[in-house]
ROLO-596802 format. One record per residue (C-alpha): x, y, z; chain; residue in three letters. Coordinates in nm, 4 decimals, always signed. Last residue first. Layout:
! residues N
{{X,Y,Z},'A','Ala'};
...
//
This chain:
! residues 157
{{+2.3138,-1.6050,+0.5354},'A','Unk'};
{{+2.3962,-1.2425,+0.5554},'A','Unk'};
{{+2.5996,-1.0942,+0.2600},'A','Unk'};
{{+3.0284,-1.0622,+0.3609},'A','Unk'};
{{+3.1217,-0.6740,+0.3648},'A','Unk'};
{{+3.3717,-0.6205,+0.1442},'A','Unk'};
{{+3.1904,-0.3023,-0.0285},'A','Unk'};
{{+3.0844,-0.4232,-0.3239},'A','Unk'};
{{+2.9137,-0.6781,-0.0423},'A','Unk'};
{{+2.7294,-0.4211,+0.0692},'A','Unk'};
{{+2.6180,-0.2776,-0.2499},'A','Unk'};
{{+2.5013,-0.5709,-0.3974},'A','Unk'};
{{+2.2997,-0.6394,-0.0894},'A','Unk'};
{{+2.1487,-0.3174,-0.0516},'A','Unk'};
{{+2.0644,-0.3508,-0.4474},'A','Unk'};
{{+1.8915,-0.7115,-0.3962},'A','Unk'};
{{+1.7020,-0.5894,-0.0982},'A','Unk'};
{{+1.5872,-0.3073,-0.3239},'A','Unk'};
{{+1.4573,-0.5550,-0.6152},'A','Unk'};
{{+1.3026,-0.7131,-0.3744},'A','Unk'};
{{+1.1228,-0.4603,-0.2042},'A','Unk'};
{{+1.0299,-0.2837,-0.5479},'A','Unk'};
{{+0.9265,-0.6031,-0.6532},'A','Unk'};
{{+0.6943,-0.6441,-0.3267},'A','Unk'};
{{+0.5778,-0.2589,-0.3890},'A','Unk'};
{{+0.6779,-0.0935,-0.0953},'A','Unk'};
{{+0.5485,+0.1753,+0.1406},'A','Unk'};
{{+0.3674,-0.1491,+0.3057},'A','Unk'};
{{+0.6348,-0.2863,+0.3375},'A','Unk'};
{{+0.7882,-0.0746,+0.6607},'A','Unk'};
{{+0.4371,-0.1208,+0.8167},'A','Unk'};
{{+0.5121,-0.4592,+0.7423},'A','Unk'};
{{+0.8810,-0.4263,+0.9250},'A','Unk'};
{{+0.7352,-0.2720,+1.2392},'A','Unk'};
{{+0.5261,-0.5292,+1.2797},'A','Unk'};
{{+0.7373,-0.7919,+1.2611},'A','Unk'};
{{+1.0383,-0.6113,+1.4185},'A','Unk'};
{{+0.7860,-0.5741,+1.7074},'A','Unk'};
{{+0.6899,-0.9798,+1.6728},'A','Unk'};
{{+1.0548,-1.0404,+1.7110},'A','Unk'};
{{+1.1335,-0.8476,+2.0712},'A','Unk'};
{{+0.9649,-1.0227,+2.3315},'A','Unk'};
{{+1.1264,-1.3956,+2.1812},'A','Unk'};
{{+1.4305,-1.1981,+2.0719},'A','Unk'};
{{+1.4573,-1.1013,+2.4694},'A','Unk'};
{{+1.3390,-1.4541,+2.6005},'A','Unk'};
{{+1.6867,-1.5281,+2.3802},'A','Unk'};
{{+1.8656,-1.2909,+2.5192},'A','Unk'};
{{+1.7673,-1.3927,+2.8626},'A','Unk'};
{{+1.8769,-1.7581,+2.8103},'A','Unk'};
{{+2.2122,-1.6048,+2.6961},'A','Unk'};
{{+2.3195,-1.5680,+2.2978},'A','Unk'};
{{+2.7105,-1.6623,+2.3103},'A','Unk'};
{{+2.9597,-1.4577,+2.1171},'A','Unk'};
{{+3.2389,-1.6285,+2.0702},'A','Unk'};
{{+3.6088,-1.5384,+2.1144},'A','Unk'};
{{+3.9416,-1.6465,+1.9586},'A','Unk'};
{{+4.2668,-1.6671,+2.0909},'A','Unk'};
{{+4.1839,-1.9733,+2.2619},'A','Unk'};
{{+4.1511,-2.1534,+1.9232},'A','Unk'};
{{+4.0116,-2.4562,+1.9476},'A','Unk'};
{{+3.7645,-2.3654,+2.2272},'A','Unk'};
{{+3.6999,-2.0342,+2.1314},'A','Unk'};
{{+3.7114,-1.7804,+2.4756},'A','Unk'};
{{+3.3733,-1.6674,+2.6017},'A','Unk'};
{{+3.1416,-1.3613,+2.5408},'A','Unk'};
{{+2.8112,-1.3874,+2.6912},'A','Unk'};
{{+2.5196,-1.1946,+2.5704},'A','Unk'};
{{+2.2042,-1.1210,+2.7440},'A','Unk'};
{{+2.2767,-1.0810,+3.1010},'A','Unk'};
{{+2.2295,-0.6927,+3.1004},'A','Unk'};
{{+2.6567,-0.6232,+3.1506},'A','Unk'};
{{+2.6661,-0.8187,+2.8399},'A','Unk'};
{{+2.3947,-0.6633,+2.6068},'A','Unk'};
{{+2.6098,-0.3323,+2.7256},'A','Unk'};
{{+2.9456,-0.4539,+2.6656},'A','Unk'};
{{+2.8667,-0.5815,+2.3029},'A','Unk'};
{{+2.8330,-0.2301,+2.0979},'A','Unk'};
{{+3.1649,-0.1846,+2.2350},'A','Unk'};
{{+3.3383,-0.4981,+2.1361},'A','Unk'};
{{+3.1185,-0.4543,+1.7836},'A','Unk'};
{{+3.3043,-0.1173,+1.7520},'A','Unk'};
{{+3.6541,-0.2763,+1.8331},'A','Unk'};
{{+3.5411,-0.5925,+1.5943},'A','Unk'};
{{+3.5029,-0.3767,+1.2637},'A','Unk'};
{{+3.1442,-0.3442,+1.1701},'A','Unk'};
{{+2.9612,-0.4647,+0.8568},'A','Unk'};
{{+2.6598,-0.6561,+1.0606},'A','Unk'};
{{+2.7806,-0.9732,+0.8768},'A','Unk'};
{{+3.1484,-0.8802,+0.8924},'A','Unk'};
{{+3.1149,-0.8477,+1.2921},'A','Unk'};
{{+2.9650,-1.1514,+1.3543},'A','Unk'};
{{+3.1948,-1.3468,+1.1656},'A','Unk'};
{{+3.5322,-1.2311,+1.3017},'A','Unk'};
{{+3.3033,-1.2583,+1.6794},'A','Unk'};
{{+3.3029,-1.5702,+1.6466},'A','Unk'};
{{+2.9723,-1.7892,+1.6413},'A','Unk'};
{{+2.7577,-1.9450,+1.9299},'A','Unk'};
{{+2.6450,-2.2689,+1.7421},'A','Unk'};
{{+2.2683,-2.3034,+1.6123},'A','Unk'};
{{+2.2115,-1.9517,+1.5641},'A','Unk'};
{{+2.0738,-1.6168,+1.7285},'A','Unk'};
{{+2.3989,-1.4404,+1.7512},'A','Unk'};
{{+2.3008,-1.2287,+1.4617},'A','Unk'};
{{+1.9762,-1.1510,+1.6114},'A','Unk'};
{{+2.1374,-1.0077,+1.9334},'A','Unk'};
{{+2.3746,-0.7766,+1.7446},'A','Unk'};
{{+2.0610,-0.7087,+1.4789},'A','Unk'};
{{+1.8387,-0.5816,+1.8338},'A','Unk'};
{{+2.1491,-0.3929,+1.9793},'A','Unk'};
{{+2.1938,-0.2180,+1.6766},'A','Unk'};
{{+1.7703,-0.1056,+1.6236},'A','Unk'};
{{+1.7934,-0.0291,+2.0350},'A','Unk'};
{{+1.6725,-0.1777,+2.3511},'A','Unk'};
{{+1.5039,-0.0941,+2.6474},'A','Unk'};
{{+1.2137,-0.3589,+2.5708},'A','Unk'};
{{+0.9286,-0.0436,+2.5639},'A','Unk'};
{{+1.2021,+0.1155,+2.3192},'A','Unk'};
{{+1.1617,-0.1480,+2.0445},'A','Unk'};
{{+0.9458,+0.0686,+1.8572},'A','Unk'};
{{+1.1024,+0.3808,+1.8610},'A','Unk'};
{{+1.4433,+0.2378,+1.8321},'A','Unk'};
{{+1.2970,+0.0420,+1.4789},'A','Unk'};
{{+1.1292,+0.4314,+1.4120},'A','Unk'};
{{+1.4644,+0.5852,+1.4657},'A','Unk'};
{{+1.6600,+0.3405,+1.2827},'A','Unk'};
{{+1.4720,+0.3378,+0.9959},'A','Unk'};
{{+1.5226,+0.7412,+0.9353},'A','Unk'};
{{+1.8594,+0.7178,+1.0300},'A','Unk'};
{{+1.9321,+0.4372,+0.7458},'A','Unk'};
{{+1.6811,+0.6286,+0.5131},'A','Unk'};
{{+1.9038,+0.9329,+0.5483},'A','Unk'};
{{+2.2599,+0.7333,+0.5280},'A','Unk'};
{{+2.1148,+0.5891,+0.1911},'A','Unk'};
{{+2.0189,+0.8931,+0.0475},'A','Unk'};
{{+2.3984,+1.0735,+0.1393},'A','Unk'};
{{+2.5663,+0.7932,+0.0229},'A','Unk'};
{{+2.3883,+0.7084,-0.3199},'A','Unk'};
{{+2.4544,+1.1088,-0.3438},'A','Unk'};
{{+2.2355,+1.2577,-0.6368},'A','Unk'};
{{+1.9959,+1.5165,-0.5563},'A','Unk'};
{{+2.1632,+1.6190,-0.2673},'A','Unk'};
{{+2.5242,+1.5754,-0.4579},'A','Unk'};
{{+2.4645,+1.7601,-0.7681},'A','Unk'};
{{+2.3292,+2.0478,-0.5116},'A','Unk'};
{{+2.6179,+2.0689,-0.3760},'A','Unk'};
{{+2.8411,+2.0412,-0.6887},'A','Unk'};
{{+2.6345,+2.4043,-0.8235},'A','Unk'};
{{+2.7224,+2.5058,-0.5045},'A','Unk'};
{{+3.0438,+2.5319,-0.5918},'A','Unk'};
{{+3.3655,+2.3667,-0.4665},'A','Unk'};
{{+3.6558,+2.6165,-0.4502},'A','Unk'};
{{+4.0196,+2.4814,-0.5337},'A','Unk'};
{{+3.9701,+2.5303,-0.9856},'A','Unk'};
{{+3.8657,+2.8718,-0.8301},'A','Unk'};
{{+3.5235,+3.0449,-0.8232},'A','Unk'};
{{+3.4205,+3.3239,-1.0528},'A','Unk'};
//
């Protein structure tokens, strides 16, 4: 008989077939390995490729806003950063207004990078589809989104 302090394995099994958490974590890794897989001939990774995206905008942003878009608190976007930066493709500069501040400028080489590096997430992202069901896609997108932002995390625009 186990003890009101035990946890059974009747509650681990409740949680593989069950765990939002657990399921989600799985198809993250999953993902990730065939987005690293495929943007391995460029040297880069699934994060680094979403860092650089992110920065791809009109006006170099701050790194506050970066970092609550990709969900990430700014020490572990600081370190995801250092080695884009030590490659030439990010710059990070003091704010103008507010020297306290930093943005996260997109070099000329991280841009030729996207340029190399967008028609892989293309393809790899229709293959991706494929598995899906457009409604199911949207409908998923829609949950992902719900759940991040549940979550405090701000929803990409």
């Amino acid at each position: 008989m186990s003890s009101p302090n035990s946890c059974t394995y009747a509650t681990t099994r409740l949680v593989r077939d069950h765990c939002v958490c657990l399921h989600l974590q799985r198809a993250a890794r999953s993902l990730a390995r065939r987005f690293d897989e495929a943007f391995r001939p460029l040297e880069l990774t699934n994060g680094q490729f979403s860092i650089l995206m992110s920065l791809n905008r009109p006006e170099p942003p701050p790194m506050g806003s970066v970092a609550d878009l990709l969900a990430m608190d700014r020490t572990t976007l600081t370190a995801a950063l250092k080695p884009l930066e030590r490659r030439g493709l990010v710059r990070i500069a003091k704010h103008e207004i507010d020297r306290r501040s930093r943005i996260l400028i997109l070099t000329a080489k991280g841009r030729a990078l996207l340029v190399r590096a967008a028609p892989i997430w293309k393809q790899t992202h229709a293959e991706i589809e494929e598995r899906l069901s457009p409604s199911k896609l949207d409908d998923l997108l829609k949950t992902l989104f719900a759940l991040s932002s549940s979550a405090g995390t701000a929803r990409p625009t």
